[in-house]
C-alpha positions as CSV (number, residue, x, y, z in Angstrom):
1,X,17.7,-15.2,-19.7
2,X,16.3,-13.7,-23.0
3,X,12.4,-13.7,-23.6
4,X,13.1,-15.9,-26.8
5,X,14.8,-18.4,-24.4
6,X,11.9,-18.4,-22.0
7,X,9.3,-18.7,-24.4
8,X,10.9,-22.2,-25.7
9,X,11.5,-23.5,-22.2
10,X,7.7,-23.2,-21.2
11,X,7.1,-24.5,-24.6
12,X,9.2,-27.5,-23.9
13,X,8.1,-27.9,-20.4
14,X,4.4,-28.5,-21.8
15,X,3.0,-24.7,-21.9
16,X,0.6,-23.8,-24.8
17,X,0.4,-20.7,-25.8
18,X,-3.0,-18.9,-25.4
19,X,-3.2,-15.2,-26.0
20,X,-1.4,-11.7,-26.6
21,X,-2.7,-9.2,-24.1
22,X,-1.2,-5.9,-24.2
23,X,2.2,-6.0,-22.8
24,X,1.9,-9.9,-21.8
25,X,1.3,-13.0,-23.3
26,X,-0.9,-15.8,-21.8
27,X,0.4,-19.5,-21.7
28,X,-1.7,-22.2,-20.0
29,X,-0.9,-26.3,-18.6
30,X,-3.2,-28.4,-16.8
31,X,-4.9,-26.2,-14.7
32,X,-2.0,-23.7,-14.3
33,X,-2.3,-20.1,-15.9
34,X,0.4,-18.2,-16.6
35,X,1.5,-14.5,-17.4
36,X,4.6,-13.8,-19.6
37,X,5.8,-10.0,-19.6
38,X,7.8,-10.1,-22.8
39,X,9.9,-6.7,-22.4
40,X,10.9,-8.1,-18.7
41,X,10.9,-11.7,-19.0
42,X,9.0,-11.6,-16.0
43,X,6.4,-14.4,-15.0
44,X,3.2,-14.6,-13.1
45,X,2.3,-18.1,-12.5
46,X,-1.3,-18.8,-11.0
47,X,-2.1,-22.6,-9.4
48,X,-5.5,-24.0,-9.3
């Protein structure tokens, strides 16, 4: 899967976009932080 086609499945599953941080970007949903690494398309997903 492509980063492009990541970023619009969080968007459609309810993620909002929060901040650019160096090599990552920052998405956030009820409680639930997550970490986008762009050139990878891999995710860190942290759960209250």
């Amino acid at each position: 899967m492509k980063p492009r086609e990541l970023i619009s499945l969080l968007e459609k599953e309810g993620f909002v976009f929060v901040r650019q941080s160096g090599s990552h970007a920052i998405y956030r949903k009820a409680g639930f932080k997550l970490l986008l690494f762009r050139s990878t398309a891999r995710i860190f997903l942290r759960v209250p």
